[in-house]
C-alpha positions in Angstrom: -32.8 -9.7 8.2 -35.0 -10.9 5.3 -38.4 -11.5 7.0 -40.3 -8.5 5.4 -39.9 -10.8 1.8 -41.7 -13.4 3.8 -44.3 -11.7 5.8 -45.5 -10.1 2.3 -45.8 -13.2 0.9 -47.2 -14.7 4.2 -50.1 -11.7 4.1 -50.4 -12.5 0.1 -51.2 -16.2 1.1 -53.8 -15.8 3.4 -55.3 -12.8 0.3 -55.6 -15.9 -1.7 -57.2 -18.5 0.7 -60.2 -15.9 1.5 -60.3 -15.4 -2.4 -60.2 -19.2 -3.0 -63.2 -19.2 -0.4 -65.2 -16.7 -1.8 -65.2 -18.2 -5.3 -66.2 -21.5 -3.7 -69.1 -20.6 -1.9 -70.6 -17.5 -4.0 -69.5 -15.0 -1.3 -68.5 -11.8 -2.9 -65.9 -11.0 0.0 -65.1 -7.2 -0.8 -68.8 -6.0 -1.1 -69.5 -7.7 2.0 -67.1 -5.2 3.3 -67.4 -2.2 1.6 -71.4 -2.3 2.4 -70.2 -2.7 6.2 -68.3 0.3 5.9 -70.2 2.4 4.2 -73.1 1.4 6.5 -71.1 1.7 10.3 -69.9 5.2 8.5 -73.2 6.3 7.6 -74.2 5.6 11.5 -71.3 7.3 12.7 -71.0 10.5 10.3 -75.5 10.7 10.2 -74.9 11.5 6.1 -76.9 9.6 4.2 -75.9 6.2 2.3 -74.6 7.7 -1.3 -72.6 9.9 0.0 -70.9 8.4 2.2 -70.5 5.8 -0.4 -68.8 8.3 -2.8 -66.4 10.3 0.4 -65.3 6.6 1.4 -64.0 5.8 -2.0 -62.6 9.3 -2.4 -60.7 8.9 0.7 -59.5 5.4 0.1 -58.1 6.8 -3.4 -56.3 9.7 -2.5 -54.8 7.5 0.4 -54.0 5.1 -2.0 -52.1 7.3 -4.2 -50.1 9.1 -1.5 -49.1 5.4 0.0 -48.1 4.9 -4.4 -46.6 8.0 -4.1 -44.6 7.4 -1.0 -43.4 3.9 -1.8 -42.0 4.8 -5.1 -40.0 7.6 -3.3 -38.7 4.8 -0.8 -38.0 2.6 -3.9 -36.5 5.3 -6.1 -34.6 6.8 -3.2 -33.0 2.9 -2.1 -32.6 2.1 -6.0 -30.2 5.3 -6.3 -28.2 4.3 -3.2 -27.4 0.9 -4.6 -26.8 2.2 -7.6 -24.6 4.6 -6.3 -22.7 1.8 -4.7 -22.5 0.1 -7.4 -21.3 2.6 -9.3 -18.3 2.9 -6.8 -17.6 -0.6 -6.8 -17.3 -0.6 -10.7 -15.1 1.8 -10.2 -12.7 0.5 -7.2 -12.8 -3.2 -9.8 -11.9 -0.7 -12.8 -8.6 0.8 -10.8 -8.0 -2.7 -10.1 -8.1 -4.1 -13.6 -6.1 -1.4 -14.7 -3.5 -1.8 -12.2 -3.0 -4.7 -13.3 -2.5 -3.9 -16.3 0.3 -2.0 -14.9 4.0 -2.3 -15.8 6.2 -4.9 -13.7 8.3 -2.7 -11.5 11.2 -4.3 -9.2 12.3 -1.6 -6.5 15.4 -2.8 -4.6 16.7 -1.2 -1.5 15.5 -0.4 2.1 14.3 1.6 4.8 12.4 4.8 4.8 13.2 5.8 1.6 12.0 2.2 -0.3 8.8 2.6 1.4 7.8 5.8 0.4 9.2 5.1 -3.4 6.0 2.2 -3.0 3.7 4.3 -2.0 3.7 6.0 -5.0 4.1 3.1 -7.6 1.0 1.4 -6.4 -1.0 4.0 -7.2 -0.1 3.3 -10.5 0.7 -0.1 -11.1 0.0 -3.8 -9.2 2.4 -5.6 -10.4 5.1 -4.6 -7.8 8.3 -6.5 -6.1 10.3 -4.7 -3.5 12.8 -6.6 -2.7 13.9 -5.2 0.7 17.5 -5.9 2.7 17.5 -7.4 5.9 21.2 -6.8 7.1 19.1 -4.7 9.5 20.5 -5.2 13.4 19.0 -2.2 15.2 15.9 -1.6 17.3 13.2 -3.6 17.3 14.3 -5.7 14.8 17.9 -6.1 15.9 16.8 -7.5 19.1 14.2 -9.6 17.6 17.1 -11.4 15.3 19.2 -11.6 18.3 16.3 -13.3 20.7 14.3 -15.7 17.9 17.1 -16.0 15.5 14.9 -14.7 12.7 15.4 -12.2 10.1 14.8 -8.6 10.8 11.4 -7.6 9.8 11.6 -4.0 10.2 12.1 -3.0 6.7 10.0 -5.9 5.7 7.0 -4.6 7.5 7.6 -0.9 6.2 7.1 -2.2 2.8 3.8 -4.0 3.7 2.4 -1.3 4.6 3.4 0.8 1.6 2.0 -1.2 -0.4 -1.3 -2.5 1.7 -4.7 -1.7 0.4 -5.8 -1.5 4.4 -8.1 0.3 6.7 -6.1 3.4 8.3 -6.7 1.3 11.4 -4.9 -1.8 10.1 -1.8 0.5 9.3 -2.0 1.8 12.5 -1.9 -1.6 14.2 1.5 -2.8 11.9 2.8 0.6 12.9 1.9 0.7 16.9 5.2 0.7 19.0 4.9 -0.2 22.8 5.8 2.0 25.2 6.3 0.2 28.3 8.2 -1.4 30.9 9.5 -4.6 30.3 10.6 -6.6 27.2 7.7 -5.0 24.9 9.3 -1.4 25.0 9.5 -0.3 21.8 8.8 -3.1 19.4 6.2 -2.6 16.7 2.8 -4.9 16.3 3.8 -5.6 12.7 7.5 -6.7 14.0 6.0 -9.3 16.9 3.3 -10.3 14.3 5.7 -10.9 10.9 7.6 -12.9 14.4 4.7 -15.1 15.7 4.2 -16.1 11.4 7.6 -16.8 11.3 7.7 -18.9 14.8 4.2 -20.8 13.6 5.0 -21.3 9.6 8.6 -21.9 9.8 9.3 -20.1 7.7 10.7 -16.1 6.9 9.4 -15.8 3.0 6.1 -17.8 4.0 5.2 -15.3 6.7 5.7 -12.3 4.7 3.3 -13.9 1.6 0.8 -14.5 5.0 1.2 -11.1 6.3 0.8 -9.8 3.0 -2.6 -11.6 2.6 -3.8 -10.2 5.8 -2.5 -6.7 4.3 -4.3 -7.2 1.1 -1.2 -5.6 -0.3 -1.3 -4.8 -4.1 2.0 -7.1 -5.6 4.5 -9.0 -3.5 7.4 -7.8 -0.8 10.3 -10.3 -1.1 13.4 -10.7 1.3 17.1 -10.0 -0.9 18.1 -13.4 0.9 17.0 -15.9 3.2 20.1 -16.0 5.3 21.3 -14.5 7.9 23.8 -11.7 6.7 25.0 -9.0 8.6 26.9 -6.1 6.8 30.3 -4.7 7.7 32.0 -1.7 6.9 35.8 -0.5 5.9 36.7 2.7 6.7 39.3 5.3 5.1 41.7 4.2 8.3 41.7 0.3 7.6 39.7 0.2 10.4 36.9 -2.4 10.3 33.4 -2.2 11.7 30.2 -5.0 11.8 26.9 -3.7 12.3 24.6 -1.9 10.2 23.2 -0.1 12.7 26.7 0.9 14.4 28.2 1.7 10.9 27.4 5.0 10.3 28.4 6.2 14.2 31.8 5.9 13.4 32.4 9.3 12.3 34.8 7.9 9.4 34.5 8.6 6.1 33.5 4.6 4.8 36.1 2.8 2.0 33.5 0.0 1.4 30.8 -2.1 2.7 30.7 -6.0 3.2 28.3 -8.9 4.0 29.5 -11.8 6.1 28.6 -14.5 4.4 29.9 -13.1 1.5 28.5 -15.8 -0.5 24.9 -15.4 0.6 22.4 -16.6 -2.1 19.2 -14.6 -3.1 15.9 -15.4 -2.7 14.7 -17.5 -5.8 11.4 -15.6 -6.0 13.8 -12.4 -5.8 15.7 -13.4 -9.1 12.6 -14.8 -11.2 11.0 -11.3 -10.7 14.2 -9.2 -11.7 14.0 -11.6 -14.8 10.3 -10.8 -15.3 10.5 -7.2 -14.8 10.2 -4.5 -17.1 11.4 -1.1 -15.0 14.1 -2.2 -12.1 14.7 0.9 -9.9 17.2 1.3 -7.2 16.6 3.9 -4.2 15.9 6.0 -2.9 17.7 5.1 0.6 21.0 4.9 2.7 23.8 4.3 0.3 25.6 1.9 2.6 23.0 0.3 4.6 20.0 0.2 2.4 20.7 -0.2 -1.2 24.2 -1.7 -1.3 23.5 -4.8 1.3 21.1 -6.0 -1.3 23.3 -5.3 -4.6 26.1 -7.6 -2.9 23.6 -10.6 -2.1 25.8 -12.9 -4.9 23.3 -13.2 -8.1 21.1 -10.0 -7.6 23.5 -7.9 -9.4 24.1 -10.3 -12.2 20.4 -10.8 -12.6 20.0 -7.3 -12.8 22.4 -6.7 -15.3 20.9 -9.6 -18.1 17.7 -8.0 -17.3 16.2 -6.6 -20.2 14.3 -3.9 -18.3 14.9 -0.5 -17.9 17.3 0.3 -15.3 17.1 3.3 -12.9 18.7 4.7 -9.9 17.5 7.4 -7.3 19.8 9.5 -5.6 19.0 10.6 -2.1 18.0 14.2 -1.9 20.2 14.9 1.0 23.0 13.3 2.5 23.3 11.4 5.2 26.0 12.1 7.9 28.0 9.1 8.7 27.4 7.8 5.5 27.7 10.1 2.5 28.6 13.4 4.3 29.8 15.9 1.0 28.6 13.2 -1.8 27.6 14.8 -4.9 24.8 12.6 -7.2 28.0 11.1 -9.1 29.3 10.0 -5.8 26.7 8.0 -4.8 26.6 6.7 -8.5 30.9 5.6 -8.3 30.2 4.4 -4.9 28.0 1.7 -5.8 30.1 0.8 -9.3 32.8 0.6 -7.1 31.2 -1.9 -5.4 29.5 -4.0 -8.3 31.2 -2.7 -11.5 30.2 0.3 -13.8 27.3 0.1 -16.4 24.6 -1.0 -14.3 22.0 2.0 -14.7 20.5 3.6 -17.6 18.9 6.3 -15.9 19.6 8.4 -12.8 16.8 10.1 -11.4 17.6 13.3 -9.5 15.9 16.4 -7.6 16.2 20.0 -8.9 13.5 21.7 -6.4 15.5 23.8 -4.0 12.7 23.1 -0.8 12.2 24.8 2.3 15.0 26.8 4.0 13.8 26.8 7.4 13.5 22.9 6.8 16.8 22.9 5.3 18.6 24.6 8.7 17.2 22.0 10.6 18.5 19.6 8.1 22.2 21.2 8.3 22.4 21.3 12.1 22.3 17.3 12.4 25.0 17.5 9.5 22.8 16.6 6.4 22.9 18.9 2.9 21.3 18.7 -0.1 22.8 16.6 -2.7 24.8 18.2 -5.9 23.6 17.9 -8.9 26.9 17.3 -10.9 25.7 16.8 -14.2 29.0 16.8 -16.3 30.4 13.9 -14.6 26.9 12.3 -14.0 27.1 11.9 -17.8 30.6 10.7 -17.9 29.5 7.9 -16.0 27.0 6.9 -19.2 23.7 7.7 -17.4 21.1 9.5 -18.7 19.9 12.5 -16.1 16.2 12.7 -15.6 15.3 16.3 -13.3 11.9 17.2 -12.1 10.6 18.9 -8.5 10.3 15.7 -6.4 10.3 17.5 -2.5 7.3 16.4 -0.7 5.4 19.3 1.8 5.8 17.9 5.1 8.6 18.1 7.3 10.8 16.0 6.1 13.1 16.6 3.2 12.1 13.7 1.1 10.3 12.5 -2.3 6.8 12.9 -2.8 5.9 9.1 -3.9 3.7 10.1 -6.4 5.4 12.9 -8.2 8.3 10.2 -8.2 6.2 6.8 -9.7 5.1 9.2 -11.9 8.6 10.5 -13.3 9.9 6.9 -13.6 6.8 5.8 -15.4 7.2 8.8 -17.8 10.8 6.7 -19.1 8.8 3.8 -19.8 6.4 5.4 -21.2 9.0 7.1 -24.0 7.6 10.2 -22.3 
């Protein structure tokens, strides 16, 4: 609390005022003492003046020394710990500086898949945008859009927390879903919070840049558009169907995806940092739903392809029934030109690890495969086919975020 400082110097004052006194009046202070002591020892012990004279200043020296001894223990012992902290803080400001030094890195997309891409970029670089759909209209956020008329902030929130430099318990918080009676059941804390900042600031983008804040998240999470857009799908059989969420139940094989209004405009902040950026990457994530829905937000696409930055895409590495059941890589790849137009990508990035089989049965039962590497006609679509062992060890089939920030670093690297 800072009184030690104070009594030391407290005890150090009244030192000086008996000195000061002494000096005045003649009084040699310490002898006084020290023939006190040696005389009421003397009486007490029966040895004779000298030596007692000569034990008491033995004793006072090697007392002396071990209180020396101890202190400089304390002292050295308290200087190491601060030092050791220090050294870790030089260290967590030395990440820091070199993050951002990092290159600027645009992921577009959604979901699942978008937030565990972030995960592993920020370990490598700070200077991050993920710009995230929000044509989402299911679960928490569906009915959230439907009650407050806001966007959905599902996605958003994902993204927060792949990128947050938080306590685990903070993540936990963003990530809690209520389980209850009543109107809570099964919204998220990070949904009703990015909600309640929305409701106070009036604003969608403004609540995310606060939430972000409160996150401490290393770059920035940016919506594809502030409107409210809601994606449809055409099927094989003409038939038409609105919903993201309701989309891929149809059990149709899907012609082509929508948004309603077609002529939805970006997000300004979205465009100035496709402009800005030097590595835009696509995926991974639901073909339909998740990358597409923010590739036809009128300007995004156009912006990405003046963009002088290198330009990658990452397929899924299984399909996804109800949306790309059967899809090779080159699938995925025509489904989106057909969409946009041809040419947007320079790279594809795709998995050659074959993963668990037990894994993969469970995958298969619920319809999903792993996707084909089809390189021949991978390369007559003009990309360039980067291959490495991406699967993560849990259980999911999925990327491991850091084996995959550090393969699309490696192509701007020249590496």
């Amino acid at each position: 609390m800072g009184v030690k400082r104070w009594l030391f110097l407290t005890l150090t004052g009244i030192l000086l005022t008996f000195l000061g006194v002494a000096i005045l009046t003649g009084f040699n202070i310490f002898k006084y003492f020290e023939n006190k002591l040696v005389l009421i020892t003397s009486l007490l012990t029966g040895f004779n003046l000298y030596w007692t004279h000569l034990i008491i200043g033995i004793l006072i020296i090697i007392a002396g020394i071990v209180i020396v001894g101890v202190s400089l223990s304390r002292i050295s012992s308290k200087i190491s710990k601060e030092l050791l902290v220090e050294e870790e803080l030089v260290d967590v400001l030395y990440q820091s500086k070199m993050l951002e030094k990092g290159p600027k890195v645009v992921a577009v997309g959604g979901g699942t898949g978008l937030a565990n891409l972030l995960r592993g970029l920020k370990l490598y670089t700070g200077n991050i945008t993920a710009i995230v759909t929000v044509a989402d209209d299911g679960g928490s956020s569906g009915r959230l859009r439907d009650e407050l008329g806001i966007l959905p902030p599902g996605d958003i929130r994902n993204c927060l927390v792949a990128l947050a430099d938080r306590e685990p318990l903070m993540e936990k918080l963003f990530q809690y879903r209520f389980s209850a009676e009543g109107n809570l059941d099964g919204h998220s804390f990070g949904n009703l919070f990015i909600a309640s900042m929305t409701e106070v600031l009036g604003d969608f983008e403004e609540a995310i840049k606060e939430s972000s804040k409160v996150l401490a998240i290393k770059g920035q999470v940016l919506p594809a558009s502030n409107e409210d857009i809601h994606l449809g799908a055409v099927y094989e059989d003409n038939s038409v169907k609105m919903g993201e969420s309701l989309i891929p139940l149809q059990e149709k094989k899907i012609k082509e995806v929508f948004l309603r209004p077609a002529d939805c405009k970006p997000t300004a902040a979205s465009l100035e940092a496709i402009k800005d950026a030097e590595l835009i990457v696509v995926g991974p994530g639901s073909l339909y739903t998740s990358i597409l829905p923010n590739l036809l937000v009128r300007g995004i696409t156009e912006t990405i392809r003046k963009s002088s930055a290198i330009k990658i895409y990452i397929c899924n590495v299984m399909t996804q029934p109800g949306e790309t059941t059967g899809y090779t890589a080159s699938d995925h790849l025509r489904t989106i030109y057909s969409h946009i137009g041809a040419g947007l990508f320079d790279y594809i990035v795709v998995n050659r690890e074959a993963g668990d089989r037990e894994l993969a049965r469970r995958y298969e039962k619920e319809g999903a495969y792993p996707v084909k590497v089809d390189r021949q006609e991978l390369r007559r679509l003009g990309v360039n086919i980067i291959e490495a062992s991406l699967l993560s060890t849990s259980d999911y089939i999925r990327h491991e975020p850091a084996q995959l920030a550090r393969e699309i670093l490696k192509i701007i690297e020249g590496g």
